[in-house]
BAVO-564797 format. One line per field, with one value per residue (C-alpha): residue number from 1; residue in three letters; x, y, z. Coordinates in nm, 3 decimals. Example, Ala and Ser with C-alpha at 12.3 -4.5 7.8 and 13.67 -1.06 7.14 Angstrom:
BEGIN
nr: c(1, 2) $
rest: c(ala, ser) $
px: c(1.230, 1.367) $
py: c(-0.450, -0.106) $
pz: c(0.780, 0.714) $
% end
This chain:
BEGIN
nr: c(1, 2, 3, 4, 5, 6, 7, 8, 9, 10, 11, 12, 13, 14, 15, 16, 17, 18, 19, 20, 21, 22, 23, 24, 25, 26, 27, 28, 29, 30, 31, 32, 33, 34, 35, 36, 37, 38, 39, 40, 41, 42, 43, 44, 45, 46, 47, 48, 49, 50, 51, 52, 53, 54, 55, 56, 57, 58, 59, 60, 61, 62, 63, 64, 65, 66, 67, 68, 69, 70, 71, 72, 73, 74, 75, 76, 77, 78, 79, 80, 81, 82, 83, 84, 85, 86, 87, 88, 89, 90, 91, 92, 93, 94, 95, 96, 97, 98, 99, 100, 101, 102, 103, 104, 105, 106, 107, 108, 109, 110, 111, 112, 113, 114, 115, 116, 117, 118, 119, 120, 121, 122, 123, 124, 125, 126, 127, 128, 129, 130, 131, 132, 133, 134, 135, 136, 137, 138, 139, 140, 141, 142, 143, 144, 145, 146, 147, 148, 149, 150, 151, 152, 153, 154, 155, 156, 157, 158, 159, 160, 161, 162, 163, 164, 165, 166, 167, 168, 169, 170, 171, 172, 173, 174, 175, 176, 177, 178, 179, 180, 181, 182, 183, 184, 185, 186, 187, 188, 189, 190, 191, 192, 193, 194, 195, 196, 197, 198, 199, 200, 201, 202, 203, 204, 205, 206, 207, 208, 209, 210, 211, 212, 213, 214, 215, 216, 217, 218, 219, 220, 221, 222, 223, 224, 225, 226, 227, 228, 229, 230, 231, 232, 233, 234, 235, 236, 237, 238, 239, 240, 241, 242, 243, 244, 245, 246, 247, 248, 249, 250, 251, 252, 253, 254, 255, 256, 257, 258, 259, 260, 261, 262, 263, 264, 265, 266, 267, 268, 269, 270, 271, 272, 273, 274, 275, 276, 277, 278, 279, 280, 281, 282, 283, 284, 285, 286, 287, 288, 289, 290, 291) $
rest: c(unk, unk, unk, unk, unk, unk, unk, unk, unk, unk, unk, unk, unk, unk, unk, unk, unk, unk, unk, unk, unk, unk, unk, unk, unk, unk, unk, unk, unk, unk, unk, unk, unk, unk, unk, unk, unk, unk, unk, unk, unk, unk, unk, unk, unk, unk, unk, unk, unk, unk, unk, unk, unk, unk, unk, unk, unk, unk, unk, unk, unk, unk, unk, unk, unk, unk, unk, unk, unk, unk, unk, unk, unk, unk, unk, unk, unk, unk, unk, unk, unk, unk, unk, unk, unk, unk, unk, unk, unk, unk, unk, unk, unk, unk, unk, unk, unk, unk, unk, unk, unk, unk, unk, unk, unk, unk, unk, unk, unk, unk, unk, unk, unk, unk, unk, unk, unk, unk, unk, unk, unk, unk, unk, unk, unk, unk, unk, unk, unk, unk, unk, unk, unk, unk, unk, unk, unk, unk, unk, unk, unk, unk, unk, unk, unk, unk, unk, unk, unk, unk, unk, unk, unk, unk, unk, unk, unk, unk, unk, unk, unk, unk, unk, unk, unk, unk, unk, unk, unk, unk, unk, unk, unk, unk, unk, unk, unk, unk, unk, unk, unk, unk, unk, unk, unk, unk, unk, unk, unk, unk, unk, unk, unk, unk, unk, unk, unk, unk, unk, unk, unk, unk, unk, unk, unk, unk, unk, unk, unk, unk, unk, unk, unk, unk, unk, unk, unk, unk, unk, unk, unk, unk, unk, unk, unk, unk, unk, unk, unk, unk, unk, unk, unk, unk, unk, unk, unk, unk, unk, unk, unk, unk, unk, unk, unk, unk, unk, unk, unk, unk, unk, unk, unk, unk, unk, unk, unk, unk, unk, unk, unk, unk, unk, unk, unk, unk, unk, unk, unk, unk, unk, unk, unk, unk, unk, unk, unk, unk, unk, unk, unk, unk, unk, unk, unk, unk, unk, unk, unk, unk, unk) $
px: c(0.000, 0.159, 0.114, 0.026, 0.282, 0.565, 0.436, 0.736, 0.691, 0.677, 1.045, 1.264, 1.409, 1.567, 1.668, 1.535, 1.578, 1.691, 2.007, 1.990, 1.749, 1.987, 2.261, 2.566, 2.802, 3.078, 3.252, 3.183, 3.510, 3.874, 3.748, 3.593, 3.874, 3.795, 4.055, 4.039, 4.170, 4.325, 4.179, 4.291, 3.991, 3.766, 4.055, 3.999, 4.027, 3.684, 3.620, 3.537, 3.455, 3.610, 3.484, 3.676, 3.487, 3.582, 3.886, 4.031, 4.284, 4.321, 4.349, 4.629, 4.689, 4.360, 4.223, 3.836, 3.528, 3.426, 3.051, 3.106, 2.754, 2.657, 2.484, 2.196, 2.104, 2.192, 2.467, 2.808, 3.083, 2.986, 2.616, 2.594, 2.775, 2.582, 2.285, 2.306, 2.370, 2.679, 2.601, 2.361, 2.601, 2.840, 2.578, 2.479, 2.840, 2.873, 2.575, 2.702, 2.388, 2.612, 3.013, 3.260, 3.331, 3.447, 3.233, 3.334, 3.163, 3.274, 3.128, 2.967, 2.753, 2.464, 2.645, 2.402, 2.691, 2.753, 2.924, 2.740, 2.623, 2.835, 3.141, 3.266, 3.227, 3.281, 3.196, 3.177, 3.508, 3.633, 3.499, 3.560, 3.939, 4.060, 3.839, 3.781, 4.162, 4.268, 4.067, 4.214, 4.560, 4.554, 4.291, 4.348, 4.059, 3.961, 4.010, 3.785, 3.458, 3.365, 3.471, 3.345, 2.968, 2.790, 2.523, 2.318, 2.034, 1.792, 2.043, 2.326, 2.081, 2.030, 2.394, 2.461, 2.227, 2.339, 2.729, 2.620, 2.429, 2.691, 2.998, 2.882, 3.200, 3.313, 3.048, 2.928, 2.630, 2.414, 2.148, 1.931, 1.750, 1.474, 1.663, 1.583, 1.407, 1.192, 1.089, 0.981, 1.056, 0.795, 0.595, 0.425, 0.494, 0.672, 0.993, 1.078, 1.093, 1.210, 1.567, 1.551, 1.532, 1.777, 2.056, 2.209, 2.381, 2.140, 2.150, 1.958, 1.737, 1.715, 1.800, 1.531, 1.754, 2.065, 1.830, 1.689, 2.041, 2.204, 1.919, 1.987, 1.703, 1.927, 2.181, 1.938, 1.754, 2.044, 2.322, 2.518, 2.350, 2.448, 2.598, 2.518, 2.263, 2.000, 1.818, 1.583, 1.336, 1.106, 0.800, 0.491, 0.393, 0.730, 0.661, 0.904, 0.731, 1.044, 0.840, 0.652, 1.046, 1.112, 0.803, 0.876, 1.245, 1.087, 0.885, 1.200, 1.417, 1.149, 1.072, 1.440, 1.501, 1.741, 1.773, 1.660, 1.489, 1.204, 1.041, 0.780, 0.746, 0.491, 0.688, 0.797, 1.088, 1.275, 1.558, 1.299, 1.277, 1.597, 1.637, 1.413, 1.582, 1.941, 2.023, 1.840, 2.013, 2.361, 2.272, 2.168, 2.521, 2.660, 2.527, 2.671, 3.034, 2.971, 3.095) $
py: c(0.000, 0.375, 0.630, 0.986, 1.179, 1.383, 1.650, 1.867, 2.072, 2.439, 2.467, 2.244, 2.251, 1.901, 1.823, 1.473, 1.439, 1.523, 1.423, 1.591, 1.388, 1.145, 1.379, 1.305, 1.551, 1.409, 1.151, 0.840, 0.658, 0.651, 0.380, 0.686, 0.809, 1.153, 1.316, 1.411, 1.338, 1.598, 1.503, 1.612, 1.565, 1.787, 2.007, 2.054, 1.814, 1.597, 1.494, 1.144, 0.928, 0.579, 0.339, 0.061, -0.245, -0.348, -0.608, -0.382, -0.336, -0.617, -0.836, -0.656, -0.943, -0.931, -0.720, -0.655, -0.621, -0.231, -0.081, 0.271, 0.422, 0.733, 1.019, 1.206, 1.583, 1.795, 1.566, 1.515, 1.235, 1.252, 1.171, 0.786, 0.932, 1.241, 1.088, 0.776, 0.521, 0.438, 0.385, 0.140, -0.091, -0.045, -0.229, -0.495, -0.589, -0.609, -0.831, -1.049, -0.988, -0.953, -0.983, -0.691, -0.477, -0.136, 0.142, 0.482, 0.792, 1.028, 1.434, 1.476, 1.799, 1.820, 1.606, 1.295, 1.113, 1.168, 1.406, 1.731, 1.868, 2.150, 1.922, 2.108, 1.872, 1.503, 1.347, 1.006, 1.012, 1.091, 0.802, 0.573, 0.649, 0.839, 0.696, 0.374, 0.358, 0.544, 0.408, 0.050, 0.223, 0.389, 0.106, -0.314, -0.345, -0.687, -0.493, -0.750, -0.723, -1.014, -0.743, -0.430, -0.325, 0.002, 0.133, 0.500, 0.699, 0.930, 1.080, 0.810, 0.563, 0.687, 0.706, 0.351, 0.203, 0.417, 0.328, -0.049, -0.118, 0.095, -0.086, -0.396, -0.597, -0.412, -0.441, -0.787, -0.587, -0.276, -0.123, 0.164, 0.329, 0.486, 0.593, 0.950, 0.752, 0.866, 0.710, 1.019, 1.377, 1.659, 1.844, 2.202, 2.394, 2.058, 2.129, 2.466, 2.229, 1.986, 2.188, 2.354, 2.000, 1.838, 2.115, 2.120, 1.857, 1.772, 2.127, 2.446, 2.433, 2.096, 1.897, 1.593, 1.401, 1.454, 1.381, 1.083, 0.915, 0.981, 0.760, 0.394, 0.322, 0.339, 0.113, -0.128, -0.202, -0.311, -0.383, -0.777, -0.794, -1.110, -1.219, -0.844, -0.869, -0.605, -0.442, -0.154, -0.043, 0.247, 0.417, 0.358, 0.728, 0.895, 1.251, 1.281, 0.993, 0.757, 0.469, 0.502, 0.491, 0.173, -0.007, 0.067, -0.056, -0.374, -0.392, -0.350, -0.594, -0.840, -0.848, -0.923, -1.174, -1.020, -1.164, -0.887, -0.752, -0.428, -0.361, -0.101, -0.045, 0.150, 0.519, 0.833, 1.011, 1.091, 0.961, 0.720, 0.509, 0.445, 0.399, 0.144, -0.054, 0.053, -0.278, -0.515, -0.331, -0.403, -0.796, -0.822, -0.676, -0.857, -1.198, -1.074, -1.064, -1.426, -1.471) $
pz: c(0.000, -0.101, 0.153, 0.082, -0.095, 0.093, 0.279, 0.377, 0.689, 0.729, 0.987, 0.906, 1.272, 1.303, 0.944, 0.964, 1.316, 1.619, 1.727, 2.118, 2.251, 2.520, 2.479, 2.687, 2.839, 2.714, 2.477, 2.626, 2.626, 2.581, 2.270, 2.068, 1.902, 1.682, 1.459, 1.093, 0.758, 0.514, 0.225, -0.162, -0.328, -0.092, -0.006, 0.344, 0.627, 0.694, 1.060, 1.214, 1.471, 1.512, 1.810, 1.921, 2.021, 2.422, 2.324, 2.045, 2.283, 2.453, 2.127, 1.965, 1.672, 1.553, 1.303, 1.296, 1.093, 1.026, 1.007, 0.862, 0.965, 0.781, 0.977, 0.889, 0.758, 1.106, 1.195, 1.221, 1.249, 1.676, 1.657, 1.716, 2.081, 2.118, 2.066, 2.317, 2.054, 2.120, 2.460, 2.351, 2.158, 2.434, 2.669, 2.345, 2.350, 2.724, 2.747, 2.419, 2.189, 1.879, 1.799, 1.811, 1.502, 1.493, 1.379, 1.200, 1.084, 0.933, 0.833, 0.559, 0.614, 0.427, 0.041, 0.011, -0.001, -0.362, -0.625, -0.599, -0.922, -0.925, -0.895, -0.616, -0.320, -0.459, -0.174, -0.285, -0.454, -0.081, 0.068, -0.147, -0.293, 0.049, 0.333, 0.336, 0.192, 0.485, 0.777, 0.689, 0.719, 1.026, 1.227, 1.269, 1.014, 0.793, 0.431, 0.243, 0.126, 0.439, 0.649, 0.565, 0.612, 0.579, 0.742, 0.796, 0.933, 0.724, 0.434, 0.578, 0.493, 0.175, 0.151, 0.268, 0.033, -0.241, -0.198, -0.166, -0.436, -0.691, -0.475, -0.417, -0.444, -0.131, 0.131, 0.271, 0.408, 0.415, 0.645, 0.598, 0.949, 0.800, 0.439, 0.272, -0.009, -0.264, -0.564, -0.753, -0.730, -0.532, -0.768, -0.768, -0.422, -0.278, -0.486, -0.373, -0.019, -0.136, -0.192, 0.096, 0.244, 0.072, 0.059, -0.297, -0.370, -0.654, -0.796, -0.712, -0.805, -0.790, -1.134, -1.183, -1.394, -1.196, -0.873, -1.065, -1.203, -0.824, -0.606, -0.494, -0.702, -0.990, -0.893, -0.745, -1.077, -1.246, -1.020, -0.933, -0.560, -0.506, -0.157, -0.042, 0.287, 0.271, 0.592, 0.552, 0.812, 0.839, 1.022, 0.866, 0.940, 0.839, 0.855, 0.490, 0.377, 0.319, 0.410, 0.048, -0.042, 0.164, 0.014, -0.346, -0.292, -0.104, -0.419, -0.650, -0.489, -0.472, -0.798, -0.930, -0.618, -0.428, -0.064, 0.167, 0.419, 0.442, 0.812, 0.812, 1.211, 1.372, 1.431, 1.276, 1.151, 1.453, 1.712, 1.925, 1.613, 1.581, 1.930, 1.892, 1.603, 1.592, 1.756, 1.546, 1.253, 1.396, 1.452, 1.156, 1.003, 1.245, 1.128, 0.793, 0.897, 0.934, 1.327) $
% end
């Protein structure tokens, strides 16, 4: 069933949602190691957030499997700590519901994730020639598509999916928490929001056919899935209405039988829904690394 078409509101306050809500005062452990990377191709050094699993340290031989997980619009490389999430898979790990891994985010600021149509911020280029590249350098990571996963909330998930499904030989899995999907673009009055929502990465205004040749959709209709484990989940009254996103990829997917899974959960757009599934995201990845 489609829901009703995206409805953008008047104050755009949280930029998909809020990342305050279980705030702590500070970084929660000597494990969370921030820093940044110079990078060449954005010419200017990009922030991130690494954090170490409990025997990173302890286990100095062994290299481990890495989650990069992709914030959303309004965040930064610090929000899976600022937020309480880390917290939470802190307390997972303590009470063994799922094996270590180490997870990194890095800034992004408001790119999608991708090449921005004015060629001036080529984000993805970043991650995927500098980052990633980088990351494995400086951190005992398993640099193999078996040990590398990607994951991301709102325009991470979007982000995630997107790198996943155009990379596939380099992730063994990919999660979307409630992905900035949309199948078509806004019309009338809704597209004048819908750039104000979505920055302008995609042009400003907004270019359809650059919007339209950029989404995971793309990729996902025509792309070697095979081996890759898919998670999506979404609120079934998302106030951007990314669950009529969610369905239609279900919908895509399904129909070219690709393994995966699409949960549309009770909830909105906002940090108590991912609250409420961040963990059964992060099994599920988990699973994938194949421990």
């Amino acid at each position: 069933m489609l829901t009703a078409p995206l409805q953008l509101p008047k104050r755009l306050v949280f930029l998909l949602f809020p990342l305050v809500i279980f705030a702590t005062s500070c970084f929660a452990a000597e494990r969370v190691q921030c820093a940044s990377l110079k990078s060449r191709i954005l010419a200017k050094p990009v922030g991130y957030c690494a954090m170490l699993p409990p025997s990173y340290d302890a286990q100095p031989g062994t290299r481990f499997p890495v989650l990069y997980f992709l914030h959303g619009l309004g965040g930064d490389q610090s929000f899976l700590v600022s937020s309480g999430g880390w917290t939470m898979i802190e307390d997972a790990w303590e009470q063994k519901h799922f094996p270590e891994f180490v997870l990194i985010t890095p800034n992004a600021d408001t790119s999608f994730y991708i090449n921005a149509k004015s060629g001036q911020v080529r984000y993805e280029d970043f991650f995927i020639r500098e980052f990633v590249p980088a990351m494995e350098k400086k951190f005992r990571l398993q640099a193999t598509r078996k040990g590398r996963a990607i994951s991301g909330v709102s325009m991470g998930g979007y982000g995630a999916l997107r790198f996943a499904f155009k990379y596939p030989q380099m992730f063994s899995s990919v999660a979307g928490v409630m992905p900035a999907l949309l199948e078509q673009l806004p019309r009338g009055s809704q597209n004048a929001g819908f750039t104000a929502f979505f920055g302008t990465a995609f042009g400003s205004p907004v270019d359809e056919a650059f919007w339209k040749a950029n989404t995971p959709f793309v990729y996902a209709r025509t792309a070697n899935l095979a081996g890759l484990k898919i998670y999506v989940d979404c609120g079934d009254q998302d106030n951007y209405g990314f669950d009529g996103g969610a369905r239609a990829l279900d919908k895509l997917l399904t129909a070219r039988r690709v393994a995966h899974l699409v949960h549309i959960y009770p909830g909105q757009h906002d940090w108590q829904f991912v609250a409420q599934h961040l963990l059964e995201s992060l099994k599920f990845q988990a699973q994938a690394f194949g421990k």
